[in-house]
C-alpha positions in Angstrom: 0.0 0.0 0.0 1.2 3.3 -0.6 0.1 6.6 1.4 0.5 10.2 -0.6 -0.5 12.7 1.6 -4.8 11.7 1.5 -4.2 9.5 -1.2 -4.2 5.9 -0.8 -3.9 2.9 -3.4 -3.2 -0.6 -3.3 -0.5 -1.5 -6.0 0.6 -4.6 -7.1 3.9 -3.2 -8.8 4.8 -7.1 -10.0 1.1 -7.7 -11.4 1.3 -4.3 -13.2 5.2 -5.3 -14.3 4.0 -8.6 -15.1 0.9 -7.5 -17.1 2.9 -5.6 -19.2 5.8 -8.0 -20.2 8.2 -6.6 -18.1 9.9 -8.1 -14.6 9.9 -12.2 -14.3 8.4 -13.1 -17.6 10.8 -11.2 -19.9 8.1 -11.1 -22.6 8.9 -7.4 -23.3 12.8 -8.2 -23.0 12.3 -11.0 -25.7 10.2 -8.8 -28.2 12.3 -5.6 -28.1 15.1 -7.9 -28.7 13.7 -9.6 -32.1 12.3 -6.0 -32.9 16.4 -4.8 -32.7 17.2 -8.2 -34.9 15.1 -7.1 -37.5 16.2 -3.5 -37.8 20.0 -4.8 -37.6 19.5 -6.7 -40.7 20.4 -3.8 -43.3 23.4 -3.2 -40.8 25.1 -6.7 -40.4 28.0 -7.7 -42.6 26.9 -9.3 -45.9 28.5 -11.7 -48.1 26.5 -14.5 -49.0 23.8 -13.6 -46.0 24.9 -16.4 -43.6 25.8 -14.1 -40.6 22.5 -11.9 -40.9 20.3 -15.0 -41.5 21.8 -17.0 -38.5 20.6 -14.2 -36.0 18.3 -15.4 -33.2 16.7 -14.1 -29.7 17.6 -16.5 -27.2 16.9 -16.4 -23.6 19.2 -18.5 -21.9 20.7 -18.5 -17.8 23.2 -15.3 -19.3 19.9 -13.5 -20.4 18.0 -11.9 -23.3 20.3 -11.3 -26.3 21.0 -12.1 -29.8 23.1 -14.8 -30.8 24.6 -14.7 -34.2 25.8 -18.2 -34.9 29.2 -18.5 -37.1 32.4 -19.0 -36.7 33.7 -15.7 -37.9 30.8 -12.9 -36.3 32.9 -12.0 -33.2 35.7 -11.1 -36.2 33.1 -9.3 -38.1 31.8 -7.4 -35.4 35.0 -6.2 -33.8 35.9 -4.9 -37.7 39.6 -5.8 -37.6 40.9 -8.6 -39.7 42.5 -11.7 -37.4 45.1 -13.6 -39.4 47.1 -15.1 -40.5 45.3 -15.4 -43.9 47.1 -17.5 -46.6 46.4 -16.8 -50.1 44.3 -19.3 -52.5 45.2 -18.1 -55.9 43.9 -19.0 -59.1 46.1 -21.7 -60.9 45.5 -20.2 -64.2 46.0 -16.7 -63.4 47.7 -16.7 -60.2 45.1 -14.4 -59.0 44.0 -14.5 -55.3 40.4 -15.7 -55.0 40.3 -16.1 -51.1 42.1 -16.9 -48.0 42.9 -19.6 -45.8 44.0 -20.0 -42.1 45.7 -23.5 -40.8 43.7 -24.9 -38.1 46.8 -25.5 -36.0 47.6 -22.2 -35.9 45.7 -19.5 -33.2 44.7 -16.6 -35.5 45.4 -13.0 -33.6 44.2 -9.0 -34.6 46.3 -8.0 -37.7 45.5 -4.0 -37.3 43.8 -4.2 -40.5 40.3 -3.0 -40.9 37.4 -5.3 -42.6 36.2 -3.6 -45.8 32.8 -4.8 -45.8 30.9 -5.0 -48.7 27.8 -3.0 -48.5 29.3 -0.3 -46.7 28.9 2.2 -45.0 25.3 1.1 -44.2 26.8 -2.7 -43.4 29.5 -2.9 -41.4 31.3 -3.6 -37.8 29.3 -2.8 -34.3 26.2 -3.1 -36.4 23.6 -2.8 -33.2 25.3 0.5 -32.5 24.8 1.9 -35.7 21.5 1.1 -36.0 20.6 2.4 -32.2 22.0 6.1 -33.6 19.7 5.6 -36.5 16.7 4.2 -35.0 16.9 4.1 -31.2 13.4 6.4 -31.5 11.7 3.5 -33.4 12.9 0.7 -30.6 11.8 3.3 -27.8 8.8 3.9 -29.2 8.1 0.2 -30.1 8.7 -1.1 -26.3 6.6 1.6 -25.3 3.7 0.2 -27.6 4.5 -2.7 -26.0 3.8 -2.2 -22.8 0.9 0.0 -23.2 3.1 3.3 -22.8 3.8 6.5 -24.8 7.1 7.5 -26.0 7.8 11.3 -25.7 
């Protein structure tokens, strides 16, 4: 119960909390989260699509978060090219086509940045970008949500 002044009300903060997605059920958590998956797509690396088309919302012991599933997204995220990176060249024209790395061998930062294909739309720290694009649209969207306004 809380007391202002002449005012009294009975609140249930975790029944109001709960009936809007927020505290223990997470269902607001775990909609914002696929509503910032979404509008990361046109921000996230692309090549052949794998890394964008991995992304999924989990909810796990760790959290709410999204998980994008390959080998090489902490590499594309960070922007900085790990290496060593041997060579595959074309046998008729000697030509590289692509790159390598021996399995026995710990790849480490090389100082080089990514050039992403895409860019400057696509690119590293993709979730940032997007949140100085469109942090208005997720705000407003989890206010939606939870049957709020966003001013």
């Amino acid at each position: 119960m809380i007391v202002l002044g002449k005012i009294q009300a009975d609140l249930e903060i975790s029944k109001i909390l709960e009936e809007r997605g927020l505290g223990a059920s997470k269902a607001a958590t775990i909609h914002i989260a696929g509503v910032i998956r979404a509008l990361c797509d046109p921000y996230v690396p692309f090549a052949q699509g794998t890394l964008k088309n991995t992304a999924q919302v989990v909810n796990d012991a760790a959290g709410v978060g999204i998980l994008y599933n390959t080998p090489y997204a902490h590499y594309q995220y960070t922007g900085e090219v790990y290496g060593p990176n041997i060579p595959i060249r074309d046998a008729a024209t000697g030509t590289i086509v692509g790159y390598y790395s021996r399995k026995d061998i710990k790849k480490h930062p090389t100082g080089r940045e990514i050039n992403y294909s895409g860019a400057p739309m696509r690119g590293k720290q993709w979730e940032k970008r997007m949140m100085a694009d469109r942090g208005d649209d997720v705000k407003r969207e989890l206010a939606r949500y939870v049957g709020g306004t966003y001013k």
